[in-house]
C-alpha positions as CSV (number, residue, x, y, z in Angstrom):
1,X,0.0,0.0,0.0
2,X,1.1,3.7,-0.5
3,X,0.6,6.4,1.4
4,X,-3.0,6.9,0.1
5,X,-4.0,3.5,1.1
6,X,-4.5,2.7,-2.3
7,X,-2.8,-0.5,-3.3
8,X,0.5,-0.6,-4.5
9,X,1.4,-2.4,-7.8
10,X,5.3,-2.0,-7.7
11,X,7.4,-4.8,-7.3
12,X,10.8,-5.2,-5.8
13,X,13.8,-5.3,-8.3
14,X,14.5,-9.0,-9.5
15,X,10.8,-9.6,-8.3
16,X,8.8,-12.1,-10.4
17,X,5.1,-11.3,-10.7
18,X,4.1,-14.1,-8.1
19,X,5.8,-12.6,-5.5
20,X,9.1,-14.8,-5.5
21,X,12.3,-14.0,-6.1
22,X,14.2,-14.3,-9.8
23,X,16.3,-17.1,-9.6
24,X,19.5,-14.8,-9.7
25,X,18.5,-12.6,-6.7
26,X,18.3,-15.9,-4.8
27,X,21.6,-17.4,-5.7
28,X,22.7,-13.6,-4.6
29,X,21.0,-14.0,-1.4
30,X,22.1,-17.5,-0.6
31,X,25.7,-16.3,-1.3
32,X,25.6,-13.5,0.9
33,X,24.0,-15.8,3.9
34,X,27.2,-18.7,2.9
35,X,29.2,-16.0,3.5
36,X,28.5,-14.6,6.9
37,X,28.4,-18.0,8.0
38,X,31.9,-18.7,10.7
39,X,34.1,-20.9,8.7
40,X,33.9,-24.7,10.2
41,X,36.5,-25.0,12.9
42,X,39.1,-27.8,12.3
43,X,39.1,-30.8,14.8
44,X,41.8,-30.9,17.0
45,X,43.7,-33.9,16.4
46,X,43.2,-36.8,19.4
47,X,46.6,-38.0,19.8
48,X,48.7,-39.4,23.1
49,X,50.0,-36.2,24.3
50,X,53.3,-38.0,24.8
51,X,53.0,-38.0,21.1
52,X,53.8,-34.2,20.6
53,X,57.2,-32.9,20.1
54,X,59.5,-31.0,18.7
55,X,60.5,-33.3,16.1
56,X,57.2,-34.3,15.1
57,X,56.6,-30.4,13.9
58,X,54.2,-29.7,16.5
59,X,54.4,-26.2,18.1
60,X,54.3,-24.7,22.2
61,X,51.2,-22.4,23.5
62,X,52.5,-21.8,26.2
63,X,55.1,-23.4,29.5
64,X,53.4,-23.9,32.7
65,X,56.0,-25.2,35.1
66,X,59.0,-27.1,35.5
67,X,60.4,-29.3,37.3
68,X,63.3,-32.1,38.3
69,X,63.1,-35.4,36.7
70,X,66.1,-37.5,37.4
71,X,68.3,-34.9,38.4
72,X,67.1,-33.0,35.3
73,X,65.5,-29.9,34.6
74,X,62.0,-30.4,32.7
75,X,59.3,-28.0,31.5
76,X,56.0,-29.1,31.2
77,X,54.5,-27.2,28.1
78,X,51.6,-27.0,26.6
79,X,51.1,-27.7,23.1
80,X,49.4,-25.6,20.4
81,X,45.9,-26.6,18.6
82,X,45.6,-29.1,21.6
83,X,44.7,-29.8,25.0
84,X,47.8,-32.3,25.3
85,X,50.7,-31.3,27.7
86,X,53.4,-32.8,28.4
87,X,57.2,-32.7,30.0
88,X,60.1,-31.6,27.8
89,X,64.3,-31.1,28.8
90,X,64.4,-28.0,28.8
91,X,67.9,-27.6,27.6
92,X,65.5,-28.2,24.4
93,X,63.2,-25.8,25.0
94,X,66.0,-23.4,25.4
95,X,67.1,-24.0,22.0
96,X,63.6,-24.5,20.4
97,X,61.8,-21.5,22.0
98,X,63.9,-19.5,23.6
99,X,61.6,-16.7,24.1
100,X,59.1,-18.8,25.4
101,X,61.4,-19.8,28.4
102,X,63.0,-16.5,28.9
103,X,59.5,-14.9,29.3
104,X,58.5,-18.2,31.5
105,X,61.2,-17.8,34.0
106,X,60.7,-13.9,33.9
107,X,56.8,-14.2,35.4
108,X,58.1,-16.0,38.1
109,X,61.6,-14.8,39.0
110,X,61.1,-12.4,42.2
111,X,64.1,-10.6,43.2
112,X,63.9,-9.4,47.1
113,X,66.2,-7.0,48.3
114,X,69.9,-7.7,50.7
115,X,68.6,-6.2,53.6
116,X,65.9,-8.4,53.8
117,X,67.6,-11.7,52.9
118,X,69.8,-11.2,56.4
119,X,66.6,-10.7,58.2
120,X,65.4,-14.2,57.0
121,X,68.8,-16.1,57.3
């Protein structure tokens, strides 16, 4: 209807005169709804997570502690694109991701001042 209440005989662009859409206005349309759909998220991969390593490509989120296994020095990492974790020498991690252990060792290295370490001892 238009303003005068009188009934309105235009039809939308690409309108057929049944009321549907022209075939090409719908493939338009169905595009346009493909597209803001979220691209389908890749599995994560279910694998032992003594599996993961270095050598099998596989890459570190993140370190969350370390640790002393057999007299040596382990860091238990987390690994990217997975849930797995696992222990790793970390004279390896050193050399693989060295930023990654600098900045590890940097969140929890406190320095406290002279004075007070002879009021402990």
């Amino acid at each position: 209807m238009n303003s005068d209440g009188a009934a309105d005989d235009t039809l939308p662009l690409d309108s057929l005169p049944d009321g549907t859409l022209s075939a090409s206005l719908k493939r338009t349309a169905d595009t346009a709804l493909e597209s803001q759909q979220p691209a389908p998220k890749k599995p994560k991969v279910s694998r032992q997570p003594s599996s993961y390593s270095f050598e099998a490509g596989d890459k570190v989120a993140e370190i969350l502690g370390a640790r002393m296994i057999d007299g040596v020095l382990h860091l238990y990492v987390n690994w990217a694109e997975s849930d797995a974790c696992s222990f790793v020498v970390a004279e390896t991690c050193n050399q693989r991701i060295p930023q990654k252990v600098i900045s590890f060792y940097e969140s929890r290295v406190k320095f406290i001042k002279s004075a007070t370490l002879s009021t402990i001892q």
